[in-house]
C-alpha positions in Angstrom: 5.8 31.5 13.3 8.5 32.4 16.0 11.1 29.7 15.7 13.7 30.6 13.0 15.5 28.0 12.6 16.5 25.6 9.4 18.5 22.7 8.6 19.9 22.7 5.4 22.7 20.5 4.3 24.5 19.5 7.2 24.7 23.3 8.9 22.0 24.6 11.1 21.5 28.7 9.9 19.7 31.2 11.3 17.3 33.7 9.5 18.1 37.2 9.7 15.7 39.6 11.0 15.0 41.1 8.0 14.4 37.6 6.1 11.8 36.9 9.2 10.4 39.9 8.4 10.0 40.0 4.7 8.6 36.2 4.4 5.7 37.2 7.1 5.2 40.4 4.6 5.0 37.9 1.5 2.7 35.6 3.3 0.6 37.7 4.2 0.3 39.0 0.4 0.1 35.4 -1.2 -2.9 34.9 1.6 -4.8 38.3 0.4 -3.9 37.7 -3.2 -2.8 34.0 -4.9 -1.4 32.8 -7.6 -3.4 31.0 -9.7 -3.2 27.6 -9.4 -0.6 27.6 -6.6 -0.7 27.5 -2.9 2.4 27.8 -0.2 2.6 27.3 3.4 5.6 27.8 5.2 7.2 25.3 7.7 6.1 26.0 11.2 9.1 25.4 12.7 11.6 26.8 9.7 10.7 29.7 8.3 13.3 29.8 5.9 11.3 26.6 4.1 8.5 26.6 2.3 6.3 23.8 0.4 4.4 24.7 -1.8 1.8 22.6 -4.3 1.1 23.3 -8.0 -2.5 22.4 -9.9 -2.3 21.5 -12.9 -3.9 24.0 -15.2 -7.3 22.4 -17.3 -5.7 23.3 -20.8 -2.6 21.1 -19.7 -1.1 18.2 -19.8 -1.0 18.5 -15.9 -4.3 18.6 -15.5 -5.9 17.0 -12.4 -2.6 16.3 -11.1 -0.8 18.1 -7.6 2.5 18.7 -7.2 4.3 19.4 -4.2 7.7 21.0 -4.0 9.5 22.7 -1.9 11.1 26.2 -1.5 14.5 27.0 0.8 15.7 30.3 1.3 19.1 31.8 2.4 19.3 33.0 5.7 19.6 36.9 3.9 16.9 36.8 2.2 15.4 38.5 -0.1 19.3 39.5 -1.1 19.8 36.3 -2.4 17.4 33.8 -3.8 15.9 30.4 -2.9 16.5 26.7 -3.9 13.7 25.4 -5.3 12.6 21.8 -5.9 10.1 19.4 -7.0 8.9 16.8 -4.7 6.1 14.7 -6.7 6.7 13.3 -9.8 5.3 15.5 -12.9 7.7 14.8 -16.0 8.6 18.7 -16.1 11.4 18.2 -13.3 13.2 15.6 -11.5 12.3 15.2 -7.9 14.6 16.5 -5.2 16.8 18.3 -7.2 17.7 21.6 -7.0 16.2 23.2 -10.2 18.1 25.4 -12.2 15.7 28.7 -13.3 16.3 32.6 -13.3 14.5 32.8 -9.9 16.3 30.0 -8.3 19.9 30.0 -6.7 21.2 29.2 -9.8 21.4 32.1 -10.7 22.0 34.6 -7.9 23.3 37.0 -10.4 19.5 37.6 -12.1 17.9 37.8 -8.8 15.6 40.9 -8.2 15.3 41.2 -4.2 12.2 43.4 -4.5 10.9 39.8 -5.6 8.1 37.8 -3.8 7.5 34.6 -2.7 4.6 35.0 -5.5 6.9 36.2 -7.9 9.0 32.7 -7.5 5.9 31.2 -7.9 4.4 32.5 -10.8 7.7 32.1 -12.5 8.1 28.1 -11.5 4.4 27.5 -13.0 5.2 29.9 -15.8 8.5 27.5 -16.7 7.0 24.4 -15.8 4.6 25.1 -18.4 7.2 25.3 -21.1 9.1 23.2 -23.0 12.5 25.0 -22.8 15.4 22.8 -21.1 17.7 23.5 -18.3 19.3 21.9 -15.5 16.8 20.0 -13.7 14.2 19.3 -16.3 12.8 16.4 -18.2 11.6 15.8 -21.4 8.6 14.0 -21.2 5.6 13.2 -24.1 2.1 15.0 -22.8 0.9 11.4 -22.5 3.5 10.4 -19.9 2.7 13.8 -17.7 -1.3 12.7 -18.1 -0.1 9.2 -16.7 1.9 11.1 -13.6 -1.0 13.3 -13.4 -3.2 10.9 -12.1 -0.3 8.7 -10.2 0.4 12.6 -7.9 -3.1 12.3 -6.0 -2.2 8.6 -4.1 1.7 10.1 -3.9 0.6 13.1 -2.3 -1.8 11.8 0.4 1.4 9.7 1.1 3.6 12.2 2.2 3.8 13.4 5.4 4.4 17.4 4.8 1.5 17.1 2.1 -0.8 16.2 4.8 0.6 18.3 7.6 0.2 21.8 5.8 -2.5 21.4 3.3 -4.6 18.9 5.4 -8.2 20.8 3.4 -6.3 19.5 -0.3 -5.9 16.0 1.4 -9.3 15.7 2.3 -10.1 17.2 -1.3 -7.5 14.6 -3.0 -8.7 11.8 -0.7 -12.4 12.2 -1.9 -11.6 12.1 -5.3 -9.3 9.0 -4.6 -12.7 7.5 -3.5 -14.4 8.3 -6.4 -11.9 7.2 -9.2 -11.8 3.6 -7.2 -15.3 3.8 -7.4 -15.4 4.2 -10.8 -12.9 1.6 -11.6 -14.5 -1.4 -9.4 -18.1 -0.6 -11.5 -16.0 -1.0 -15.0 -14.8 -3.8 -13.8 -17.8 -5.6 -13.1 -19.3 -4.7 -16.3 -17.5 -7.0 -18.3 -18.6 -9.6 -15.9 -22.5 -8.7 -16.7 -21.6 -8.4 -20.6 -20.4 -12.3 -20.4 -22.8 -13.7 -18.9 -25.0 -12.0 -21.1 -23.8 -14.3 -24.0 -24.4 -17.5 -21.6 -28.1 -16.7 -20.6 -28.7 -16.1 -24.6 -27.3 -19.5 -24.7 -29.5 -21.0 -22.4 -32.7 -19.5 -23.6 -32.1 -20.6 -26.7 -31.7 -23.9 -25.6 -34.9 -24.1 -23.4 -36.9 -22.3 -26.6 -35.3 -25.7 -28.8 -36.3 -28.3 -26.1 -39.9 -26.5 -26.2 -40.4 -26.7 -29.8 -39.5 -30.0 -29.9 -41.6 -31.3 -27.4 -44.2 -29.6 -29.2 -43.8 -30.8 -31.9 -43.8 -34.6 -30.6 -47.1 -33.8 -29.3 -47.8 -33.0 -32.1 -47.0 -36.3 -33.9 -48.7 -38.4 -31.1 -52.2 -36.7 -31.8 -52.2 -36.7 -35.3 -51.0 -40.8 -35.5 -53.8 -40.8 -32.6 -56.6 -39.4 -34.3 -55.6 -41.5 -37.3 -55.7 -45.0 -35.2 -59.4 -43.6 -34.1 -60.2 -43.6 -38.0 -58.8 -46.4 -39.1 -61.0 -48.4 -35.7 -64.3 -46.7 -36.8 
């Protein structure tokens, strides 16, 4: 990662050596040791931006969902601290909007530069596993998060940075995509079998009526035979 350069607003900014620097040294660290849950990948042409994707954790309402977002830093980093945003819809934060946390810009004056990329993080799963409100966030039942949950696999797969740096999640997420369709198109043909359950019951029991009755004409036609025979002798 040799190109520096990032476009942010409308201004193109160069990172100083000393940012360059301290994001290889945090990548490197997030590669030997990760956060739970969380994985990052710089831009290969920006260095100063980051995306990164959240799992939702099994004891949460997040669970089975991925979340991409994205992370923009300042072109003195670590001195000052990133933007961070949310890219796929999750019901903690709104989308594409610069999030308002004690490790975000927001709030340059509570930034800590011996802080990591995997401090920022550990503190945006941290928060996003809260309830507390700020700038940024949404206020959401767990049911409508379970809903988005399962919407973020087909999101992600859709966008175009998603698939470029994590292309091993996309193959994970596209799998499972497979499987859930899978699932859906066999309960949806089980209804179909359970109704025409009803109709062959139906038509048995019709056949079983026509039977008996048949029978039972027979039936008649010897017994008014046998007593004709009688009546001759």
């Amino acid at each position: 990662m040799t190109i520096i350069q990032v476009c942010t607003s409308n201004e193109r900014i160069m990172a100083s050596k000393t940012a360059t620097l301290r994001l290889k040294q945090d990548y490197v660290r997030l590669k030997h040791d990760p956060v739970p849950y969380v994985i990052a990948e710089p831009n290969p042409s920006n260095i100063l931006e980051w995306y990164y994707v959240v799992r939702g954790p099994d004891d949460s309402p997040y669970a089975g969902g991925y979340y991409l977002g994205r992370l923009v830093f300042p072109e003195d980093f670590p001195f000052k601290p990133p933007s961070i945003y949310m890219i796929t819809p999750n019901g903690r934060f709104e989308t594409n909007t610069r999030l308002c946390l004690s490790i975000s810009d927001y709030h340059p004056d509570t930034w800590n530069p011996s802080w990591t990329v995997s401090t920022i993080l550990t503190g945006l799963l941290s928060f996003m596993l809260e309830n507390s409100k700020t700038f940024g966030s949404i206020n959401m039942t767990d049911y409508d998060r379970q809903q988005l949950a399962a919407l973020s696999l087909e999101s992600n797969v859709r966008n175009e940075h998603f698939c470029e740096l994590f292309p091993e999640l996309t193959m994970t997420i596209q799998k499972e995509i497979e499987k859930q369709n899978l699932a859906r198109a066999k309960e949806e043909q089980s209804p179909s079998m359970d109704s025409s359950q009803p109709e062959n019951n139906v038509l048995q029991s019709v056949v079983y009526n026509i039977v008996v009755v048949v029978g039972f004409a027979l039936f008649v036609y010897l017994v008014r035979y046998v007593l004709y025979n009688m009546k001759i002798e």
